[in-house]
N, C-alpha and C positions, 0 to 999 in steps of 0.2 A: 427377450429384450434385444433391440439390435442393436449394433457394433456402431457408436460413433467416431469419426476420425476427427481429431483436433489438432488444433495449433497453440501452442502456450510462447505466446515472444516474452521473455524477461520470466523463463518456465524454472529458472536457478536461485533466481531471487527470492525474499522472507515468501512474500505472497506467493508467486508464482511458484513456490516450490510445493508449498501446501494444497494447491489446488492440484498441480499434476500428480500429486499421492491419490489425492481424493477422486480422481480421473479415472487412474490405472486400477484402481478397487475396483469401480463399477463396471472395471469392462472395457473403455475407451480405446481405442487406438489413438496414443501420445507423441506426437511430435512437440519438442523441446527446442525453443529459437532463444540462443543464449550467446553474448560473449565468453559467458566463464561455463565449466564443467556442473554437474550435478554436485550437490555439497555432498561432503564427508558421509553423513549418518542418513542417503536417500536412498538405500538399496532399491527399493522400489524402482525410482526412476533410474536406476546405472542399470537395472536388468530389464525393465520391461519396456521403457521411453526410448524414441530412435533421437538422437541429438544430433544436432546441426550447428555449428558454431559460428556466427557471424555476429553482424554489426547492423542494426537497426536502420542504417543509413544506407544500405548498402543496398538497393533495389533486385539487382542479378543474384545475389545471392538470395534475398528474402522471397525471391520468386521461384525458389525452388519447395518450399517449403507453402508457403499460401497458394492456391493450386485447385481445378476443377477438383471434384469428389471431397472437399474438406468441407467439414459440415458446421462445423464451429471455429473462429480462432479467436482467443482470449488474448487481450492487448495487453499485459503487463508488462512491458520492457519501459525502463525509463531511470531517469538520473534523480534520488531523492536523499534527501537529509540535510539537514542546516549544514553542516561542513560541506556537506558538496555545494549547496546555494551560494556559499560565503567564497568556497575555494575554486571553481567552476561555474559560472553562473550563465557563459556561453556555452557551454556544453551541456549545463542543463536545460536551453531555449532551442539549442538543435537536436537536440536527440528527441525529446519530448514532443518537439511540433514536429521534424523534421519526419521521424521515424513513425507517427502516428498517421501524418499521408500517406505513408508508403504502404505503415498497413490497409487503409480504407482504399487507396488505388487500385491496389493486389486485390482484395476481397472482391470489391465490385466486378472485376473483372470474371474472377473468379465463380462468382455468384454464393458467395459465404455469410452464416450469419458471424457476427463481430462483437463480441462486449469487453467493450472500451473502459479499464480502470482508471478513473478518476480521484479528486483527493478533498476532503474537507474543506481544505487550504482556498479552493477555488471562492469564496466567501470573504476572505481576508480578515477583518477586522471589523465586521458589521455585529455590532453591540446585541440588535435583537435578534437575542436566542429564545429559544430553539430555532433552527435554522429550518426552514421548509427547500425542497430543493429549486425553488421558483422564485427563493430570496433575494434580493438585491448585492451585490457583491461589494465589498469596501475595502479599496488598496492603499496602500502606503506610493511613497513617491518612486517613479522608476529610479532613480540615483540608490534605493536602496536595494540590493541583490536580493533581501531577502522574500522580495515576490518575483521573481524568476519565474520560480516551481509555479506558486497560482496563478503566473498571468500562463505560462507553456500549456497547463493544464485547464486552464477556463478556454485558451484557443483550440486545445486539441479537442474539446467538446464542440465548439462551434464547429469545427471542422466535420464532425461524428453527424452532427443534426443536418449541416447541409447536404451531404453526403447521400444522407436517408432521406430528406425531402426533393432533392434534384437528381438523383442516382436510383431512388429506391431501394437501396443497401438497409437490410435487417441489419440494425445495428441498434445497442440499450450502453448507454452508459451507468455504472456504479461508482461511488463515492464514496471510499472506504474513511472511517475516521479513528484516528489513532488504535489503530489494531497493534497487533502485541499474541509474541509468544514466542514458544522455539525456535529456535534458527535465524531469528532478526538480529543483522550487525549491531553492535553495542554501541550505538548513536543514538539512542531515542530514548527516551524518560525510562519508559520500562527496561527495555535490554541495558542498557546501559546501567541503569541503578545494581540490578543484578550479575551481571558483570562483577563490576568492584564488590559488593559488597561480598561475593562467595571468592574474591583475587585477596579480599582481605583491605582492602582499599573505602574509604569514607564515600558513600554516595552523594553525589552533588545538590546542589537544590539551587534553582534560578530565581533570582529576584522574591528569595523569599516562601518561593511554592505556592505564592494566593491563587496564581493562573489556573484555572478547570481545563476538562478535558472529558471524553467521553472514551476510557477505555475499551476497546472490540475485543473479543478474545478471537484468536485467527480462525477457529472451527466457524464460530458464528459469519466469522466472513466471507468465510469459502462458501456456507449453505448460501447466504446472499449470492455469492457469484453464482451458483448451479441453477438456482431458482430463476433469475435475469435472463440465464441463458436458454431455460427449457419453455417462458412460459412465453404465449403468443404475442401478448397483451403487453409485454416490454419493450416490444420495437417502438423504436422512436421517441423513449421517452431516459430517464434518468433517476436513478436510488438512490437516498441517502442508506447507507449502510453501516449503521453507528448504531452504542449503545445511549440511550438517553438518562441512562442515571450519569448528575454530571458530580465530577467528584477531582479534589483538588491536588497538582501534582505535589505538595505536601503530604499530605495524606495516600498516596499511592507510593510515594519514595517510603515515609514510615513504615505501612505495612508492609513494603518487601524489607526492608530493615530487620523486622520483626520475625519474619515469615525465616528469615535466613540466619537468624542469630544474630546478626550484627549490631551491638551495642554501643559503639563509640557515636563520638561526635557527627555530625555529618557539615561538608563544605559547603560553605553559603556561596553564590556566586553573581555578581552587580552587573547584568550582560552589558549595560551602556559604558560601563569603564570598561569589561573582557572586549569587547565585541565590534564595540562602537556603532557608527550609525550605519552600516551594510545591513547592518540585524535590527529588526522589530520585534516582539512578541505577541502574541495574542491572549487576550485575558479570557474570551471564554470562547469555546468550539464546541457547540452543543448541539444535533440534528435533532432533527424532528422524522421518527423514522414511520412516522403513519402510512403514507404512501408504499412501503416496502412489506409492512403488514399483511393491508388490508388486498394489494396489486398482486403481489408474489405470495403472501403468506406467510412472510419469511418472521423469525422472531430470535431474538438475540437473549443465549438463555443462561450464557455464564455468566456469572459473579466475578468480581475483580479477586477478590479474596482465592476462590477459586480457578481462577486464568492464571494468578501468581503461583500459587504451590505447584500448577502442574507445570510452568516455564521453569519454575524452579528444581523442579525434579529432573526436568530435560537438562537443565546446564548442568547442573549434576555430573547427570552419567556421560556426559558429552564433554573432555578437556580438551580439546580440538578448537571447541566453541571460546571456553576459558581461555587457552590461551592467544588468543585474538586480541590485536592493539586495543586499548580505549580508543574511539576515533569519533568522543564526541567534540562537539564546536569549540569546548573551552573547559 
């Protein structure tokens, strides 16, 4: 098998870190584009990944790293989580847009193929689920921050597709949906429920928990990003990359409750009095992953029950992780 060389921007982050594991297994020559260091528990990537430290925005420096001979570079660099929409919301619209031309400018130059991580999110609030990835998108008003993230992310698509239709730049975008597992900051339904509840702390519940969701365990989502990347047939098109069993953030807070021992109360939380009007929610985010199937082959095979015990056994052995802020929204 030969030797590919890659590019991971945003290679430190939940996702991005998972994939440069999954990289350096198979062989890959890793290049890592990150503001921050490799995490704590990446041996992996601190011994085998050559790191580059910069700032997505930063053209001279990203140009050292995207480059003739790079045969892949995986876009995950990006500003995500309701605290940063609410607490940053221009930083999440220049980094996001800003930083995803820079990658497609470099690449085409370059002659690189690119697959461009996307988010559920780009959908908003369009009722009819399951989502196919050719759905209509439904936003809330711009006065609220919290589509920042979907509008940066539904442009930097736009940008991806014209790129590949007036450049001819091999480029596939993926649309990961509510993935989950080790190493993810404790801002998001999963990490964060687990978090508190192995801190000893009540796990939160928003408006009740009726909102759905379609749990990813992060393995299934790395196969989706490798498969995007190797197969011919991706360029120029886009994956939903989600589990379709949809299941309620009630019932995913409970089972990690469960799964962890944690028997008390848990906190109820009213986000329209927390949060106010910058923040919306979404009641159901459900793909429709047929396309990703039947295109890639790709198949999402863990169970939530199962994706829990084993994130659960990771914070575990990991108190590095534990003791990390709460730094959800509210």
């Amino acid at each position: 098998m030969s030797v590919s060389r890659v590019v991971v921007t945003g290679g430190c982050g939940f996702i991005g870190s998972h994939l440069v594991e999954r990289l350096i297994a198979q062989g890959d020559e890793v290049t890592i584009f990150d503001g921050v260091a490799p995490p704590a528990d990446q041996a992996l990537a601190r011994e085998h990944a050559r790191f580059v430290s910069g700032d997505i925005r930063d053209t001279v420096r990203l140009a050292e790293v995207i480059r003739s001979g790079v045969d892949v570079v995986y876009h995950l660099a990006a500003v995500v989580g309701v605290d940063q929409y609410l607490a940053r919301p221009l930083d999440v619209i220049d980094i996001n847009f800003t930083g995803t031309r820079n990658v497609l400018d470099l690449a085409t130059v370059a002659g690189t193929r690119v697959v461009v991580a996307s988010t559920s999110e780009v959908f908003g609030k369009n009722p009819a689920v399951p989502w196919r990835e050719e759905d209509d998108r439904v936003l809330g008003p711009t006065t609220a921050d919290r589509w920042t993230y979907s509008s940066s992310k539904a442009l930097s698509e736009h940008l991806t597709f014209a790129f590949a239709r007036q450049h001819g730049l091999a480029a596939t975008v993926v649309r990961y949906f509510n993935a989950y597992g080790p190493r993810q900051r404790p801002a998001y339904v999963v990490s964060r429920t687990v978090h508190r509840a192995l801190n000893g702390l009540a796990p939160v519940v928003y408006d009740e928990g009726q909102q759905t969701r379609s749990f990813t365990y992060i393995a299934d989502a790395i196969d989706g990003t490798l498969l995007a990347a190797a197969s011919p047939d991706a360029v120029g098109d886009v994956f939903n990359i989600g589990n379709m069993q949809e299941t309620t953030v009630g019932e995913a807070v409970n089972m990690i409750a469960k799964l962890t021992g944690f028997d008390e109360a848990l906190v109820a939380v009213n986000t329209a009095e927390k949060l106010g009007p910058a923040y919306q929610d979404l009641l159901r985010r459900i793909p429709d992953n047929t396309k990703a199937r039947e295109k890639l082959g790709w198949s999402c095979d863990t169970s939530l029950e199962q994706g829990l015990a084993k994130t659960i056994e990771w914070a575990r052995a990991n108190p590095w992780w534990l003791a990390l802020p709460d730094s959800g929204a509210a």
